[in-house]
N, CA, C and O atoms as a DFTB+ gen file, in Angstrom:
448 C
 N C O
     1  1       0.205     -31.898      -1.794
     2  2      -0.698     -31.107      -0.990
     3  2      -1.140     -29.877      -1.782
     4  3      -0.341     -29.184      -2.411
     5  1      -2.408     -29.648      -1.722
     6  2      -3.034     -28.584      -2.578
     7  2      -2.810     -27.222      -2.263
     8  3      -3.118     -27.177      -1.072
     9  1      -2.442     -26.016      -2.624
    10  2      -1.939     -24.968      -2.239
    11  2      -2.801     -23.782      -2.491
    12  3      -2.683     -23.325      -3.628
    13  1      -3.817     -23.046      -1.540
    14  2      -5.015     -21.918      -1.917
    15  2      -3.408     -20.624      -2.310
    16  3      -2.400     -20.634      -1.603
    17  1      -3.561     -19.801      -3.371
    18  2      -2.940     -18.912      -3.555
    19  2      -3.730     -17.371      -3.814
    20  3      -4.479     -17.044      -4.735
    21  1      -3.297     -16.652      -2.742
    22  2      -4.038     -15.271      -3.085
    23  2      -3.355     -14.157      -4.301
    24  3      -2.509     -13.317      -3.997
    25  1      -3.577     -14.230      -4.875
    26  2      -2.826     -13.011      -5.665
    27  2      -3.306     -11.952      -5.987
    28  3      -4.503     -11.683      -5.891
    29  1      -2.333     -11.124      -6.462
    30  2      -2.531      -9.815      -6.818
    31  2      -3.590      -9.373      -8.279
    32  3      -3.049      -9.540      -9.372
    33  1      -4.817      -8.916      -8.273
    34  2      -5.551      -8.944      -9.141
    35  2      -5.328      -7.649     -10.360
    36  3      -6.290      -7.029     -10.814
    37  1      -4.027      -7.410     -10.736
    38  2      -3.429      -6.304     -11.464
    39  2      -2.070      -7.044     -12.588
    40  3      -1.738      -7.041     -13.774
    41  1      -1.778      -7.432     -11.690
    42  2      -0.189      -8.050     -12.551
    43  2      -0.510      -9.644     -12.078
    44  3       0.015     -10.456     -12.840
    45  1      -1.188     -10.172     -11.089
    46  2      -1.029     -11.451     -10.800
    47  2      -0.028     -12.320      -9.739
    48  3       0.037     -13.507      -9.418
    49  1       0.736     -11.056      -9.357
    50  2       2.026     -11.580      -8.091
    51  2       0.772     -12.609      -7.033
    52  3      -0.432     -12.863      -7.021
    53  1       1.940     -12.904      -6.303
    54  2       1.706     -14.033      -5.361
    55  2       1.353     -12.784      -4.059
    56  3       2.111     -11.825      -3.913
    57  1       0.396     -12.935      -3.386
    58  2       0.461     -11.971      -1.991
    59  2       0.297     -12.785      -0.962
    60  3       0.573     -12.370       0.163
    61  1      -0.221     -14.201      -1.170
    62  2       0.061     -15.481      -0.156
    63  2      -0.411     -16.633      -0.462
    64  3      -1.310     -16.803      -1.286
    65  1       0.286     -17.728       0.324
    66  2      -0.330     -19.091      -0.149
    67  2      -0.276     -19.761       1.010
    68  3       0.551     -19.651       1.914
    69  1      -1.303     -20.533       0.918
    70  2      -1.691     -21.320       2.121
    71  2      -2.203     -23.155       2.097
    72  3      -2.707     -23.803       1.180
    73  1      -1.914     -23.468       3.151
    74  2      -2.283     -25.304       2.821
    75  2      -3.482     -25.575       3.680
    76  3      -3.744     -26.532       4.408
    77  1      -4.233     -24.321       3.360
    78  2      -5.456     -24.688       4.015
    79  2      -6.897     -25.062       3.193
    80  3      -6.993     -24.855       1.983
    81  1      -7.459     -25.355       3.600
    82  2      -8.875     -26.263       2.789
    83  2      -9.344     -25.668       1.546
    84  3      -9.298     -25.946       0.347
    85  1      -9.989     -24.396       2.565
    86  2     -11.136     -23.529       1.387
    87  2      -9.915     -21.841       1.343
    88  3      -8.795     -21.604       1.796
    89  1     -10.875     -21.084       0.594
    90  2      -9.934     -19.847       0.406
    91  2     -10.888     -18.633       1.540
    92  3     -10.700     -17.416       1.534
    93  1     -11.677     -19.210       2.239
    94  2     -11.933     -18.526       3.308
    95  2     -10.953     -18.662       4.707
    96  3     -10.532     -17.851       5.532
    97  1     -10.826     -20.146       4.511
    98  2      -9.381     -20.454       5.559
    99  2      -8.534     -19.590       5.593
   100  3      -8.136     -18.905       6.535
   101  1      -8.125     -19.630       4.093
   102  2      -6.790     -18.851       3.738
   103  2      -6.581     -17.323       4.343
   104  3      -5.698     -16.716       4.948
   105  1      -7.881     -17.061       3.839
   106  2      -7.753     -15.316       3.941
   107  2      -8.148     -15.330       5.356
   108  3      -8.101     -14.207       5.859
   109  1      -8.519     -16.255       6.132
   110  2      -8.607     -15.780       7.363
   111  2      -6.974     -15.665       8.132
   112  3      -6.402     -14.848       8.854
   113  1      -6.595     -17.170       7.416
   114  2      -4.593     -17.110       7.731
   115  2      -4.089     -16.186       7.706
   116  3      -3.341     -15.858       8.628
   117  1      -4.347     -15.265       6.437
   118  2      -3.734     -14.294       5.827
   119  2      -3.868     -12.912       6.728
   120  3      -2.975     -12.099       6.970
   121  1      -5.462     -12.886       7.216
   122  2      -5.260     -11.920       8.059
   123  2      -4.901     -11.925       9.423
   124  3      -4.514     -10.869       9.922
   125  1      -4.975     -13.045      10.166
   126  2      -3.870     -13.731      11.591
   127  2      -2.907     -12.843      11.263
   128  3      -2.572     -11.760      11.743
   129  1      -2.530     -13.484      10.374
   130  2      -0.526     -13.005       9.980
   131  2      -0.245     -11.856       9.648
   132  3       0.940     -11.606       9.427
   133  1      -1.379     -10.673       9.493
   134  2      -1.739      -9.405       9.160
   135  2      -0.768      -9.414       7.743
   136  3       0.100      -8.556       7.904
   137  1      -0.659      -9.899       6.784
   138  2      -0.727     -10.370       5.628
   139  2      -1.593      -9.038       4.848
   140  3      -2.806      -8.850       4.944
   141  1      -0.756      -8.314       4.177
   142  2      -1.001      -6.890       3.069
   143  2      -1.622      -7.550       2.257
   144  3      -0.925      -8.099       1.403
   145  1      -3.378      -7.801       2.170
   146  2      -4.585      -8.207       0.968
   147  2      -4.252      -6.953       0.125
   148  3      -3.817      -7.493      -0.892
   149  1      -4.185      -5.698      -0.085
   150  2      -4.000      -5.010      -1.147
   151  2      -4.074      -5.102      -2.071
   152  3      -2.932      -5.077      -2.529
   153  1      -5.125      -5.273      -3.198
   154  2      -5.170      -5.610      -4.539
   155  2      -5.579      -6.958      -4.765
   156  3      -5.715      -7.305      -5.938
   157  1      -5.820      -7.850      -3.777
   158  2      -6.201      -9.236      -3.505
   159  2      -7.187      -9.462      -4.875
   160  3      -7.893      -8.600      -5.398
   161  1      -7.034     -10.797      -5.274
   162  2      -8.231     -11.002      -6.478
   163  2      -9.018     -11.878      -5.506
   164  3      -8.536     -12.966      -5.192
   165  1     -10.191     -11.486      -5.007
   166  2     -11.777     -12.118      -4.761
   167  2     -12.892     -12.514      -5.329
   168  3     -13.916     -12.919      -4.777
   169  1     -12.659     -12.383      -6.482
   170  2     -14.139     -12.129      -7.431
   171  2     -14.374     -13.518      -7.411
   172  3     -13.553     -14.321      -7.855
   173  1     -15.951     -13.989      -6.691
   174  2     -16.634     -14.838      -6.754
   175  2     -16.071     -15.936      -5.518
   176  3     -16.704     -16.988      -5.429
   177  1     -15.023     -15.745      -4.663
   178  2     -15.015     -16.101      -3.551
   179  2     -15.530     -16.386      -2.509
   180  3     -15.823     -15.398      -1.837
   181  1     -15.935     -17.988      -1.780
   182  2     -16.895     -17.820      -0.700
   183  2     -16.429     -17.676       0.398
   184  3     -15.842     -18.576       0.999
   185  1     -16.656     -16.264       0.934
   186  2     -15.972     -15.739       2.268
   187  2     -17.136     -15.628       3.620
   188  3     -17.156     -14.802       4.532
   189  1     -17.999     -16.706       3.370
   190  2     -19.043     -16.401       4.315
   191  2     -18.811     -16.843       5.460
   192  3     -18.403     -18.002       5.541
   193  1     -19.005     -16.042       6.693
   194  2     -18.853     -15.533       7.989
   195  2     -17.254     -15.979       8.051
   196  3     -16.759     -16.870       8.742
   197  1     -16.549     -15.013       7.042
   198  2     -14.862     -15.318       7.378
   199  2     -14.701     -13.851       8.320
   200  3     -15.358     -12.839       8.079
   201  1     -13.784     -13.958       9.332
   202  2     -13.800     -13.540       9.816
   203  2     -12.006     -12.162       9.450
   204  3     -10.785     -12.262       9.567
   205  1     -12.845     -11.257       9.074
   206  2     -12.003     -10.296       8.043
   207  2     -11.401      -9.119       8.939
   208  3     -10.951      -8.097       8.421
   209  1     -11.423      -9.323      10.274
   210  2     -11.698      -7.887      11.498
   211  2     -10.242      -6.933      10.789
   212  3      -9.197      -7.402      10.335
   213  1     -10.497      -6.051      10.863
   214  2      -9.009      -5.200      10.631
   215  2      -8.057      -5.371       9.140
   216  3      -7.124      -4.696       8.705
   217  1      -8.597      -6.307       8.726
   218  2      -7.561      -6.768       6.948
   219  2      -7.802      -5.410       6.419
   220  3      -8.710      -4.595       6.580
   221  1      -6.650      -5.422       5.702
   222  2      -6.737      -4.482       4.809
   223  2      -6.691      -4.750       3.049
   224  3      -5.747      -5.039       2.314
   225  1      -7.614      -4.599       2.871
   226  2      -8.234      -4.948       1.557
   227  2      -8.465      -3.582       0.691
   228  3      -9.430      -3.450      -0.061
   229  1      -7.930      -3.048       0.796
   230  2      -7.672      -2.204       0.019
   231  2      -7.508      -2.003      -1.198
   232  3      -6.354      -1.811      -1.580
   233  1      -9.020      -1.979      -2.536
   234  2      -8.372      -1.993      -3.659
   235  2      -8.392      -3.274      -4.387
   236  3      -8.222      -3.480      -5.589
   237  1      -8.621      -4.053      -3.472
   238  2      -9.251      -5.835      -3.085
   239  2     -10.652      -5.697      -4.096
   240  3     -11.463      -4.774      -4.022
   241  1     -10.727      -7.060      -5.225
   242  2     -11.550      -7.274      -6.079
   243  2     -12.351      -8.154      -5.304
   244  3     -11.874      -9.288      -5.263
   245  1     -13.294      -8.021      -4.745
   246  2     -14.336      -8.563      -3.726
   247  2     -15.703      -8.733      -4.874
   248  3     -16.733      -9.238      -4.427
   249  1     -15.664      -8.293      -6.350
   250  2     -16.280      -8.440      -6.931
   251  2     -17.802     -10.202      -7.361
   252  3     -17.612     -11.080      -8.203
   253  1     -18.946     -10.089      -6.511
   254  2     -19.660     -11.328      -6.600
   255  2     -19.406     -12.170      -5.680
   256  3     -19.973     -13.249      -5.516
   257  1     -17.916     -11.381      -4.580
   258  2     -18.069     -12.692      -3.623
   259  2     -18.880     -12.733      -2.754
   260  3     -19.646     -11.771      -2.697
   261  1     -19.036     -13.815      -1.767
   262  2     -20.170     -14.380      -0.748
   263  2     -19.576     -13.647       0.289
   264  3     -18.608     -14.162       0.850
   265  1     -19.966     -12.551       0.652
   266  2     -19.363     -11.662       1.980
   267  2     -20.353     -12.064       3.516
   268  3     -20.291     -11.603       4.656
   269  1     -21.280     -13.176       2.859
   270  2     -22.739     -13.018       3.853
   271  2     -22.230     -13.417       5.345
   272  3     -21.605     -14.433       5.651
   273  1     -22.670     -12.316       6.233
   274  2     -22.030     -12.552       7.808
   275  2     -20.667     -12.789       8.016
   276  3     -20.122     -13.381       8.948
   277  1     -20.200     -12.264       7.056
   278  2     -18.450     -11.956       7.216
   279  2     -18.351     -10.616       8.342
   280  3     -19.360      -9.931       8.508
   281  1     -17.276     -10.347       8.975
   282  2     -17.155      -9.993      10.161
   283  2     -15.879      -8.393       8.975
   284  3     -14.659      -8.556       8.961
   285  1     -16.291      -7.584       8.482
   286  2     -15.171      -6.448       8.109
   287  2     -15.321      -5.130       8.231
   288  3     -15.590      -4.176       7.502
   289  1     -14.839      -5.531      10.411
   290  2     -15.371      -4.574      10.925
   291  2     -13.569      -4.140      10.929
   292  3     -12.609      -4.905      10.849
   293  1     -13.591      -2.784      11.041
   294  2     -12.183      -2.208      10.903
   295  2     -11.172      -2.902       9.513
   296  3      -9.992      -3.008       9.180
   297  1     -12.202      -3.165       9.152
   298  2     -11.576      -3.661       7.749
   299  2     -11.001      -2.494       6.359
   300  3     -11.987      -1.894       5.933
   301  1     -10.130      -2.216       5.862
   302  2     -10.020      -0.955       5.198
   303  2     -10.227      -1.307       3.511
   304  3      -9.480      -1.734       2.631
   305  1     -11.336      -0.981       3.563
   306  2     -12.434      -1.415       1.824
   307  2     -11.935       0.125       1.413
   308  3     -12.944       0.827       1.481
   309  1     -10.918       0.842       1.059
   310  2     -10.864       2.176       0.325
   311  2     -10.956       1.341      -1.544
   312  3     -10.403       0.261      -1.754
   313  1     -11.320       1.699      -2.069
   314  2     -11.508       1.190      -3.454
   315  2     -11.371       0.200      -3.693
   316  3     -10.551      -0.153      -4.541
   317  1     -12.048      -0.536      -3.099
   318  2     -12.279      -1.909      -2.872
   319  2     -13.291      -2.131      -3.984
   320  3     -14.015      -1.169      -4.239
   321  1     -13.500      -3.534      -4.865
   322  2     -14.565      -3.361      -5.472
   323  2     -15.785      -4.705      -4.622
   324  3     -15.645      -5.851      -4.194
   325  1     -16.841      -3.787      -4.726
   326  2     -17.948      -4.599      -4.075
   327  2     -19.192      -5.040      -4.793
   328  3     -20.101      -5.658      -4.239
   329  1     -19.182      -4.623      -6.285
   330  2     -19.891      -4.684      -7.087
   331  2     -20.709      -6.429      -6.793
   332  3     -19.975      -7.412      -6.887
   333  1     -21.940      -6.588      -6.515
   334  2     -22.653      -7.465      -6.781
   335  2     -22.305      -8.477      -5.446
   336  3     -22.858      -9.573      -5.362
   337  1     -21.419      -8.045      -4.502
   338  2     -21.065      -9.204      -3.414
   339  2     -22.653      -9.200      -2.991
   340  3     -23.688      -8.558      -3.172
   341  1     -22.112     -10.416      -2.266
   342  2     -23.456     -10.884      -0.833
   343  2     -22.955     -10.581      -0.023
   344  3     -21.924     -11.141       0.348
   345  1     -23.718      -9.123       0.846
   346  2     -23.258      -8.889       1.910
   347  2     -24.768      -8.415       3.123
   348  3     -25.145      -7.365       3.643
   349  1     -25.241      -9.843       3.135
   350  2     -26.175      -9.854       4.072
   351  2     -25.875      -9.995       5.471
   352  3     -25.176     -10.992       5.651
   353  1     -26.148      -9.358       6.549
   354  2     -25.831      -9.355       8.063
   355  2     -23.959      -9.420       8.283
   356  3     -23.472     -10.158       9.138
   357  1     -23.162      -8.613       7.453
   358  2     -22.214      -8.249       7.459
   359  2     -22.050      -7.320       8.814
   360  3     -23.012      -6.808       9.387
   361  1     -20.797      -7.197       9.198
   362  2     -20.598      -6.565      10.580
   363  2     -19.491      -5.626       9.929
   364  3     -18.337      -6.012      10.115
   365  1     -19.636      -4.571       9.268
   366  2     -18.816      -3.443       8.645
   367  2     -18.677      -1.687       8.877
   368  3     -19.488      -0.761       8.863
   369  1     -18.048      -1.734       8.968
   370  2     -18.127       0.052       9.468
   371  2     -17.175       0.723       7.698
   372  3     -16.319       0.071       7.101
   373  1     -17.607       1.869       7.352
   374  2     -17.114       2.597       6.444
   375  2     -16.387       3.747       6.779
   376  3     -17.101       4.615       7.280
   377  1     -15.052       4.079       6.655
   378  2     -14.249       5.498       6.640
   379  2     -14.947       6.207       5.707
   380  3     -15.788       5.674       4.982
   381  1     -14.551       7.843       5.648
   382  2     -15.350       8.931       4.939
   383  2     -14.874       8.793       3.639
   384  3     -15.422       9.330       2.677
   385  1     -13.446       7.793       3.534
   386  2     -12.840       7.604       2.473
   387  2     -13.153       6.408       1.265
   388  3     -12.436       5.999       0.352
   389  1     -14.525       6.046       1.675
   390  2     -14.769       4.447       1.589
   391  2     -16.667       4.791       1.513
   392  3     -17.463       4.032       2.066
   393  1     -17.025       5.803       0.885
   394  2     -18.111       6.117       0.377
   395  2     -18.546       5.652      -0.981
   396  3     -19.736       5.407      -1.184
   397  1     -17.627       5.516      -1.935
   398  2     -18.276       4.381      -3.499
   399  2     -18.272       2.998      -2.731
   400  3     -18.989       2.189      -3.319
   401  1     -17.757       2.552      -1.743
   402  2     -17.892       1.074      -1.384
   403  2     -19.291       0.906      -0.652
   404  3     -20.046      -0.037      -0.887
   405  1     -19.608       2.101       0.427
   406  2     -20.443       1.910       1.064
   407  2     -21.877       2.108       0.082
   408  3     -22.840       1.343       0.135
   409  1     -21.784       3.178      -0.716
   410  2     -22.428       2.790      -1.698
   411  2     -23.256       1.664      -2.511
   412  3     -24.413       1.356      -2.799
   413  1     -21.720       1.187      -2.725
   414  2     -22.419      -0.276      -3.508
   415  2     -22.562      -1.396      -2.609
   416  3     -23.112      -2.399      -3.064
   417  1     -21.942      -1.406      -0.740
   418  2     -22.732      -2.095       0.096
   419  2     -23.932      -1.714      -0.011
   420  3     -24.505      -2.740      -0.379
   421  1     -25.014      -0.571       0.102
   422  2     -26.059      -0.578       0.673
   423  2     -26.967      -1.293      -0.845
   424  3     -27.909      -2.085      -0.882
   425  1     -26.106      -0.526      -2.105
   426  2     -26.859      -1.127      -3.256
   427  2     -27.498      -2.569      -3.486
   428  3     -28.656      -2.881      -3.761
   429  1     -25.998      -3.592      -3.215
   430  2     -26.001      -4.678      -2.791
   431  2     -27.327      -5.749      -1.980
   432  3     -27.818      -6.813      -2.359
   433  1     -27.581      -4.932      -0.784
   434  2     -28.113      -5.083       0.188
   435  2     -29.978      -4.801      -0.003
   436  3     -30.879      -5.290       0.678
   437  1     -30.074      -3.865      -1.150
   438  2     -31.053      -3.747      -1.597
   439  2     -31.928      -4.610      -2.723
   440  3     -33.143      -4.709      -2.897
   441  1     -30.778      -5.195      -3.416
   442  2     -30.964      -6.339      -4.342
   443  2     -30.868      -8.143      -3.956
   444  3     -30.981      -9.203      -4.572
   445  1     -30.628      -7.750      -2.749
   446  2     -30.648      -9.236      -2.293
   447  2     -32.031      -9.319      -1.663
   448  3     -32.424     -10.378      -1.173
């Protein structure tokens, strides 16, 4: 059985693994189980309309992934990288702490 594994995008640790299909499954598992994304490697991930409410992604390499109509509302993006995602009709709110993200959301949003 095939195993989606999230890891840590710094050293590479394991932060979860799952026996589910795609790695949008996963990270949706991951956040059910309120599962610490922290440092999560995303880059180039299709997370479209995954439903992200409250994860904490914090610091999370979201770098090029497919964020389009993903749901990361109460989601905590503090240095999160967002460089180049798709984040068309996203449902996201930004803390005052989470201004380079919102940033490169609106950048994002301008280039699509």
């Amino acid at each position: 059985m095939k195993t989606i594994t999230i890891k840590n995008r710094y050293n590479n640790s394991v932060i979860f693994e799952s026996s589910k299909i795609t790695v949008k499954e996963a990270v949706e598992e991951a956040v059910v189980k309120k599962i610490n994304l922290e440092y999560a490697y995303f880059e180039d991930a299709n997370l479209e309309s995954a439903n992200l409410e409250s994860a904490n992604l914090e610091r999370a390499n979201l770098e090029s992934a497919n964020l389009k109509d993903a749901n990361l509302e109460y989601a905590d993006l503090e240095r999160a990288n967002l460089e180049n995602a798709k984040v068309e009709f996203c449902v996201i709110n930004f803390s005052k702490l989470e201004l380079k993200q919102a940033e490169q959301f609106v950048k994002n949003l301008k280039e699509q």
